[in-house]
N, C-alpha and C positions, 0 to 999 in steps of 0.2 A: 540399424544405423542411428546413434546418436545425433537428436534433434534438441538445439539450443535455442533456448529464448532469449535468453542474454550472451554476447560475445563482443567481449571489449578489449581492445590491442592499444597499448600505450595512450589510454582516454583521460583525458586531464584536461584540466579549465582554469585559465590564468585569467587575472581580473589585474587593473590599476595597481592594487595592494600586495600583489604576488600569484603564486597557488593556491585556487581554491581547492582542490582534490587533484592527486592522482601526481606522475603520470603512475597507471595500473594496468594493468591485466586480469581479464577475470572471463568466468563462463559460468551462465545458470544454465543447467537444463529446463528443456518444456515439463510445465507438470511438477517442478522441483518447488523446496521451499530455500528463499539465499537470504542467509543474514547478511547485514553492511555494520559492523561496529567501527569505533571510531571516539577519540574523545572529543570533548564542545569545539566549535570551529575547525571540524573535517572534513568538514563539508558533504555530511551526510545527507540532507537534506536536498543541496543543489545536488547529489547527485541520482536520488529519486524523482528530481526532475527531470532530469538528462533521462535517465531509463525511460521513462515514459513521454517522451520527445516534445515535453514541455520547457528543455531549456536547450542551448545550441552549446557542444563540447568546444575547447579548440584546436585545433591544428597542434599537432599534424595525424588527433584521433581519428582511430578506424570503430566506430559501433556500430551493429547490427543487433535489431531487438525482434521478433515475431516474423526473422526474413527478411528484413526493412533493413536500408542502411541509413544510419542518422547522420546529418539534417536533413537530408535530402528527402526522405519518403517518414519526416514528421507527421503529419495531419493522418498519414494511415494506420501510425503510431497511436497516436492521440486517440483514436476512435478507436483502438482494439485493446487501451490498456485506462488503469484509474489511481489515480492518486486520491490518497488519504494520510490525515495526519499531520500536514504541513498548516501552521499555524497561518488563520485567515482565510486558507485556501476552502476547507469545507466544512467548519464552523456550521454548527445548529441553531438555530435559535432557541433561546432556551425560555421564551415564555410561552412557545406555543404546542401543539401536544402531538404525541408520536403520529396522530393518525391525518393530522395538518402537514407533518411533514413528509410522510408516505406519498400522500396524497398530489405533493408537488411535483414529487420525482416520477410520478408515474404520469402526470403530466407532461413533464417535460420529456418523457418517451414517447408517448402518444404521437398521431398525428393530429396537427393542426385542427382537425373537423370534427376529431372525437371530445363527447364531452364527461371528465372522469370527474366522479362523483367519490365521493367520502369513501372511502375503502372499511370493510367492516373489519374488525376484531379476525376473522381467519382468513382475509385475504391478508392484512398485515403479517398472521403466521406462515402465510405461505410464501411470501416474500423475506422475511428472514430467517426461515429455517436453514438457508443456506451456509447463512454467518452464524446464527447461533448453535446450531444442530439441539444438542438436547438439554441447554441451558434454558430461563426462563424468558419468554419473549414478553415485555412492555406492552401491557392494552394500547389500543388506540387513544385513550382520555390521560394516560398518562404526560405531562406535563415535561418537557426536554430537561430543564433541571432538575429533575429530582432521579434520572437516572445516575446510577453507578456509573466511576468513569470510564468502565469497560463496556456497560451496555452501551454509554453515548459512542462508545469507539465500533464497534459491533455493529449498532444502526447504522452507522455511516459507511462500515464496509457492505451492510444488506442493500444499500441505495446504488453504492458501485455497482457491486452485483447484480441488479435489477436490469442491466445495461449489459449482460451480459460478455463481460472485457474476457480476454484473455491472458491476460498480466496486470496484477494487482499492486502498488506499492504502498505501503502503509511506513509513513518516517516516524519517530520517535515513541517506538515502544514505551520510552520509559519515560513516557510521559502519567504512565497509570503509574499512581504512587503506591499505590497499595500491591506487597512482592505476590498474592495468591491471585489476583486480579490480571495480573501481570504473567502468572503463567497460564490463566487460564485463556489468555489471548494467545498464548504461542503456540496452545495447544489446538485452538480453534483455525490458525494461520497454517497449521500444520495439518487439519481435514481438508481446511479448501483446496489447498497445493496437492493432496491424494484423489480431491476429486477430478485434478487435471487441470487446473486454472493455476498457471504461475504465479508465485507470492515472494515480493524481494521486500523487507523489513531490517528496519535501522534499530541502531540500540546504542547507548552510550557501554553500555560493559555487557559480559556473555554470563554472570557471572546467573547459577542456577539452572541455564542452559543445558547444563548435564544430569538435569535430574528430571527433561521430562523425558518421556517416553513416547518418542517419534515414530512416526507409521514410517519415514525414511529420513535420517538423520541430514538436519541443511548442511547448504554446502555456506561456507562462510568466507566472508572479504574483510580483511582489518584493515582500515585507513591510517589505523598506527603505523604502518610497516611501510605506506608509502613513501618515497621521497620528499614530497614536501610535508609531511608531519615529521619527518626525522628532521629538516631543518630549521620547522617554526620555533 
């Protein structure tokens, strides 16, 4: 039997100004990897919020995410799933250095009374090997700005990760300007969702998409096609 992590019946979010997305239909499988494309103001972004039940849909949507139906079983959402990518929301700092910022998140897993201490050089690799698999992992001393901007996108999916979610969101792919950078994320978004962790990613176009070579081809949502982008 077919188990979904994503399943949304006529899901849409109207604001003062109009539609912000939708209304749509959609279904991810668990374990699956779902692109969201869409041109600028699709509202792709508020809607890897909504997936990950950090934004409330409106009426008269029916979502259900990990089991959960949204808004109502939000905060069980919230703790089993991680946003990344959404500008402000998980920003790095970039004067201080991979093994300071490891260092916080594992903190902020921690309990209260344990005291974490500087993480060395291969507990760092044991914590992103996840995201990076067999790409180059950043020593601890390196500096947040001087990574590529697919390892700084990478460290921040290793941090989600660290939390162990069940459903991933990463919005604007294409924010890595560089197009080899760029698939080398999709390819990376494309092991995590084989290792069974659900991964739903935004993009402004698909367009090179057919040229990687997916362990299971995504399933894909065009916000072009909705109703309220055929009428903006």
């Amino acid at each position: 039997m077919t188990e979904f992590a994503i399943e949304a019946q006529d899901l849409q979010l109207r604001s003062k100004r109009g539609m912000v997305y939708g209304p749509l239909d959609w279904a991810l499988e668990r374990g699956q990897l779902g692109v969201v494309s869409g041109p600028p103001d699709s509202g792709k972004s508020t809607l890897m919020l909504t997936f990950t039940g950090r934004m409330k849909p409106s009426e008269p949507s029916k979502l259900r995410v990990l089991g959960s139906w949204l808004p109502g079983d939000a905060r069980r959402v919230q703790q089993l799933s991680s946003v990344m990518g959404v500008g402000g929301l998980d920003d790095l700092d970039d004067v201080v250095t991979v093994r300071a910022t490891v260092r916080e998140r594992l903190a902020w897993l921690a309990p209260w009374y344990r005291v974490v201490r500087n993480p060395s050089d291969e507990q760092i690799t044991q914590l992103c090997a996840p995201a990076f698999g067999q790409l180059p992992i950043p020593s601890g001393s390196t500096r947040i700005y001087k990574l590529s901007e697919s390892s700084n996108l990478l460290l921040r999916i290793a941090l989600a990760l660290a939390s162990k979610p069940e459903l991933i969101a990463v919005d604007a792919v294409d924010q890595l300007h560089d197009v080899a950078e760029r698939a080398v994320l999709w390819r990376r978004l494309d092991a995590i969702a084989a290792s069974g962790i659900t991964v739903v990613a935004s993009t402004t176009g698909i367009e090179g998409l057919d040229t990687i070579d997916w362990t299971t081809p995504p399933t894909h949502l065009d916000l072009g096609l909705t109703d309220a982008a055929k009428e903006s």
